[in-house]
N, C-alpha and C positions, 0 to 999 in steps of 0.2 A: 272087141274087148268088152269085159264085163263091168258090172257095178264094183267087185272083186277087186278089180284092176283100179276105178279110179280112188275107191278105197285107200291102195296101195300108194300111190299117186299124190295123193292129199297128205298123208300119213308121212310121205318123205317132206315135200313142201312144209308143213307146220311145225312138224317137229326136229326138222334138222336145217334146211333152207332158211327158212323164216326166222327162224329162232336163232340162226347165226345170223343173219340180217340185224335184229333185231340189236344182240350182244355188241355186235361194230356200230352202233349207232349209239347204242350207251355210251360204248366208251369214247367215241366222237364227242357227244354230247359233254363229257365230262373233260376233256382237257379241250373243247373250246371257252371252258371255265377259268382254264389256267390262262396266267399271263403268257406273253409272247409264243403262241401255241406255234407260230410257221416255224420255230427253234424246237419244235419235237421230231426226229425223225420218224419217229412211232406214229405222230399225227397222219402223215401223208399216206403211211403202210395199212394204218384202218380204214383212212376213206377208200382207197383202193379194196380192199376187202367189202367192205361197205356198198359199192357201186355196184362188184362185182355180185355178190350173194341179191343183191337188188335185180341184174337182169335178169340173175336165173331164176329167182321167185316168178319174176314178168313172163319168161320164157316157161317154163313149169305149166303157169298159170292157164297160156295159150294152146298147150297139149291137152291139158285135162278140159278145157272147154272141146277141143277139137274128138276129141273119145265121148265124152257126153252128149253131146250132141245127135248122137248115134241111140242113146237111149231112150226107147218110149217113156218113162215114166219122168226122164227130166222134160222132156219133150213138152209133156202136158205141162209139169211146171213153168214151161217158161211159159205158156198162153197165159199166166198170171201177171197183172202189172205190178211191178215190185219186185220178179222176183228175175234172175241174171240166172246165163249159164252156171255161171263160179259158183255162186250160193245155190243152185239147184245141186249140182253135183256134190258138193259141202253135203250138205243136209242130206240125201240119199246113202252117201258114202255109208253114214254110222247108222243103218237102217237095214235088218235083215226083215226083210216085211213078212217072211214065212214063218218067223219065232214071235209076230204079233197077231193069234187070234182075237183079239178083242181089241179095241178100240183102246180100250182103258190101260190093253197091256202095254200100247204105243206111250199113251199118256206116261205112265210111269215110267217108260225105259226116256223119254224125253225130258225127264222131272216136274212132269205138272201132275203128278197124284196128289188127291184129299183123303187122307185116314181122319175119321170124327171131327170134321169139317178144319183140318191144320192140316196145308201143303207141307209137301215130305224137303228137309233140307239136311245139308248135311250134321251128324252129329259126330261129335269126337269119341273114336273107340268105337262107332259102328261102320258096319258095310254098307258102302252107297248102292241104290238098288236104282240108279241111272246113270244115263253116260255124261256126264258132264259138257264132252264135246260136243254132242247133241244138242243140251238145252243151251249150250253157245251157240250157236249154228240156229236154230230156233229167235235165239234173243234178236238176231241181227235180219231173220226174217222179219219179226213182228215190228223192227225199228225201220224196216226199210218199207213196210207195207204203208208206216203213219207217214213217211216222209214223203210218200209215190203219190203224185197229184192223181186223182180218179181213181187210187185203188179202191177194190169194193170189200175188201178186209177192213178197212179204214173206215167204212162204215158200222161195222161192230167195235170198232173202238171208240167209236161217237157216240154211239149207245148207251155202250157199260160207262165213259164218261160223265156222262150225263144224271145216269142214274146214280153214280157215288157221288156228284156232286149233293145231289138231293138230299139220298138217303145217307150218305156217310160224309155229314161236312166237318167232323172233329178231324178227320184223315188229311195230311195232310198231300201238297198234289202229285209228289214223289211216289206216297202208296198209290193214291186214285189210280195213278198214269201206271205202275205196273200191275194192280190190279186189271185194268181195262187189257191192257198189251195181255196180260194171261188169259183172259176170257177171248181173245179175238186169237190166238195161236191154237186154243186146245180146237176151235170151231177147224180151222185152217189144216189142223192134225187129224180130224175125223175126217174129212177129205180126203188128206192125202191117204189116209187109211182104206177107206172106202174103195176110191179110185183105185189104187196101185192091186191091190186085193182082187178086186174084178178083173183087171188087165191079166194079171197073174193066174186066174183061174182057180184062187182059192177059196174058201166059204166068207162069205159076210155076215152080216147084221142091221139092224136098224141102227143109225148114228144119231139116237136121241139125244137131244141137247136141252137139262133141266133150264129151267127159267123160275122167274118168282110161283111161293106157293106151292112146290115141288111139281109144277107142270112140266111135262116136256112136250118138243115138238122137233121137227128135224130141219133141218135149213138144205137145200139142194145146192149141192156143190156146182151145178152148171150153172147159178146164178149168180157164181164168184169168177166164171173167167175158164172152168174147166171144159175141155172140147168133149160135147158130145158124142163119142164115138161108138157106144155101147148101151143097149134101151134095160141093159140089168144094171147099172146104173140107177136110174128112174125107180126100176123096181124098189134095189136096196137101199136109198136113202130116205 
């Protein structure tokens, strides 16, 4: 099977599994509020509902790791610490990596573009020009990478840390902390770009990554965890 496929996969799971999961749990939640709840007949009929939309998210969940797993490009993802079958195959699903020549074009189908230095967010009355479920799917990389003991993402969130503590102490640590998570995912996303783009046989680029003073410099994706399998690689980053 293909990326196609667990696309398809995920796409049933969150949006109709999950999300009825989710609905019998409300409403669980909501007449465990009520008095004498064992007195609803209804109560008993959700949690059953409830259980049941639960296994088959679990079961679901065991397929799409089982297909993915078969894919080179989650493959490498997973030599990453921090990052699971589930959320590798998440994150590829909404990725046609052939409609991103550029680095930057990934950024922005991810939501991390800067037009005259303001990230792009949604506005009301315009077309969003990312995927949403993307920069979901992202959010929960960059949260799982700060919480992975030794991850080495984790170390560029140490960094940019650092530096907004210094340089931006009016911020309070709510911005700092998703400033940093954004500065450690766009590095993480040139990666994956880079990577997947060679495997695939498509054209690359340099993955410069600006720093203070408008310097750039490029950071090697093998000193994050990625398997060397390819010396164009080396080349291209």
């Amino acid at each position: 099977m293909s990326i196609s496929d667990i696309r398809s996969l995920i796409d049933t799971r969150d949006r109709a599994i999950q999300k009825s999961r989710i609905a019998f749990g409300n409403r669980l939640a909501a007449l465990e509020n009520e008095q004498d709840k064992a007195n609803h007949d209804t109560y008993f009929l959700y949690e059953k509902w409830h259980e049941r939309f639960s296994e088959l998210e679990k079961e679901l969940d065991k397929d799409i790791v089982s297909i993915a797993e078969d894919v080179p490009i989650v493959q490498q993802l997973c030599n990453i610490k921090g990052i699971s079958y589930t959320l590798a195959a998440k994150l590829v699903s909404f990725i046609d990596i052939d409609r991103a020549p550029t680095v930057s074009a990934l950024w922005r189908y991810a939501g991390y573009a800067v037009f005259d230095g303001v990230r792009e967010k949604k506005e009301k009355g315009k077309k969003l020009h990312y995927n949403s479920r993307l920069k979901a799917a992202c959010y929960l990389v960059a949260t799982s990478f700060v919480r992975t003991p030794g991850s080495l993402y984790r170390r560029l969130y140490d960094k940019a840390r650092d530096h907004y503590d210094k340089e931006r102490p009016e911020w309070t640590k709510g911005h700092k902390h998703l400033a940093s998570m954004r500065k450690m995912i766009k590095v993480f996303l040139a990666h994956l770009w880079i990577v997947w783009r060679t495997m695939e046989g498509l054209p690359t680029e340099p993955t410069y990554i600006i720093g203070r003073n408008g310097h750039s410099h490029t950071i090697d994706p093998n000193e994050f965890g990625w398997e060397e399998y390819d010396e164009r690689i080396q080349q291209s980053a």
